[in-house]
C-alpha positions in Angstrom: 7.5 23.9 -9.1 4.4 24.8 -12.0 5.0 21.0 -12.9 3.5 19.5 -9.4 -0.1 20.7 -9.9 0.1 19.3 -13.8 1.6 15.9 -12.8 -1.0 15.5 -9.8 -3.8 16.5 -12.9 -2.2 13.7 -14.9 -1.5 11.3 -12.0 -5.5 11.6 -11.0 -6.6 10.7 -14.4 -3.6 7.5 -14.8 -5.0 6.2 -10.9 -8.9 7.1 -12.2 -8.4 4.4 -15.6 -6.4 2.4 -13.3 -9.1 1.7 -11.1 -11.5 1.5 -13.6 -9.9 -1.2 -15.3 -8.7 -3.0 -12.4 -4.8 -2.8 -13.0 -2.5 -4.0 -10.5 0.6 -1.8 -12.3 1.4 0.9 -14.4 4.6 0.9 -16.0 4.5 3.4 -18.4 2.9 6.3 -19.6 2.9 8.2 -22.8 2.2 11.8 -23.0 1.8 14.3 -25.9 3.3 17.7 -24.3 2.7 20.6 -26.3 5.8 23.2 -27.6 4.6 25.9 -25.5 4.7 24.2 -22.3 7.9 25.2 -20.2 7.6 22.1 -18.3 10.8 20.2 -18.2 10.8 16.6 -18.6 13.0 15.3 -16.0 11.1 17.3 -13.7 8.2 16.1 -14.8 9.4 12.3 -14.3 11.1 13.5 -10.5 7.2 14.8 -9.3 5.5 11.8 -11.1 7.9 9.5 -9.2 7.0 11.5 -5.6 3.5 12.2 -6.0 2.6 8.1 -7.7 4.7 6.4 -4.2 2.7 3.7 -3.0 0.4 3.1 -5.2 -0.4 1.1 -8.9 2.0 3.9 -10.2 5.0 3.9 -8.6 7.9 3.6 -10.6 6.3 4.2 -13.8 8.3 6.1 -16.5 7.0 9.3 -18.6 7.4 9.0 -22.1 7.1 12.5 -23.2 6.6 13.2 -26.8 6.8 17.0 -28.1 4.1 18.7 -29.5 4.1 21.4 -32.3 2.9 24.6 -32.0 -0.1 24.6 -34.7 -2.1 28.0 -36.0 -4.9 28.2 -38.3 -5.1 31.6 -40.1 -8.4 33.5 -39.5 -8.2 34.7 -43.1 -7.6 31.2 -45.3 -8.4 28.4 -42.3 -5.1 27.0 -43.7 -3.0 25.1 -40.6 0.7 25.5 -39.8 3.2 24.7 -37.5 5.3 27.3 -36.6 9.0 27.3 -34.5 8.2 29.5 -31.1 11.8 29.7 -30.5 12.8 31.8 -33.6 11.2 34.8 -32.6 9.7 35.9 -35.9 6.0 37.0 -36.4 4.1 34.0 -37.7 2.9 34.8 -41.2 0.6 32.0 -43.0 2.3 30.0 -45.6 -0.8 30.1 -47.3 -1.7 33.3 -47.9 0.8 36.0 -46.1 -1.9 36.4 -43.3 -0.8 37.6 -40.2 -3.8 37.1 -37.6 -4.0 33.3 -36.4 -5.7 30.7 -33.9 -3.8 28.2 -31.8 -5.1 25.0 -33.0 -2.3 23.2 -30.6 0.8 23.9 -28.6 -0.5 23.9 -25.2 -2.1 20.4 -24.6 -0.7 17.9 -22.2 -2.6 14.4 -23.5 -2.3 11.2 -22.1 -1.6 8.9 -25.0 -1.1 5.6 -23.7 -0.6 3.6 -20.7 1.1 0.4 -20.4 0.0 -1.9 -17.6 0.0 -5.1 -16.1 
């Protein structure tokens, strides 16, 4: 249910550009979705799909693209992804440090739209 108040964000801002730019349909949409989100994608296309009924976006499809989880070390400034899912301690490749910055990993970014 923590996907409905992200897809209503995302829906707001599609119908906003949509009016703007006087489109009669939106047929797809292209998000960047960082890592550390724990939204699931086919949730996130079922609350698009209930939320976007009867209007320019109905029956659009979500293309969801994966975004890395990206650090910077506070001690270098050198950038890195790392793998949340293996449970170790990030460590910079750089130079062994082991206090970081998230530089990205928790964005949802609408890329694209595609409309007629």
């Amino acid at each position: 249910m923590h996907e409905l108040p992200v897809i209503n964000s995302i829906l707001s801002v599609v119908l906003k550009h949509a009016e703007a730019n006087q489109v009669q349909k939106v047929v797809t949409i292209y998000l960047q979705v960082g890592a550390m989100s724990d939204l699931e994608d086919t949730w996130m296309q079922q609350y698009f799909d209930h939320l976007s009924k009867g209007g320019v976006a109905e029956g659009a499809k979500l293309v969801i693209e994966r975004m890395p989880v990206v650090m910077r070390c506070n001690s270098c400034g050198h950038s890195f992804e790392i793998n949340i899912k293996d449970g170790t301690k990030p460590v910079c490749p750089s130079c062994s440090g082991e206090k970081h910055s998230l530089v990205s990993g928790r964005e949802y970014i609408i890329k694209n739209m595609e409309v007629l």
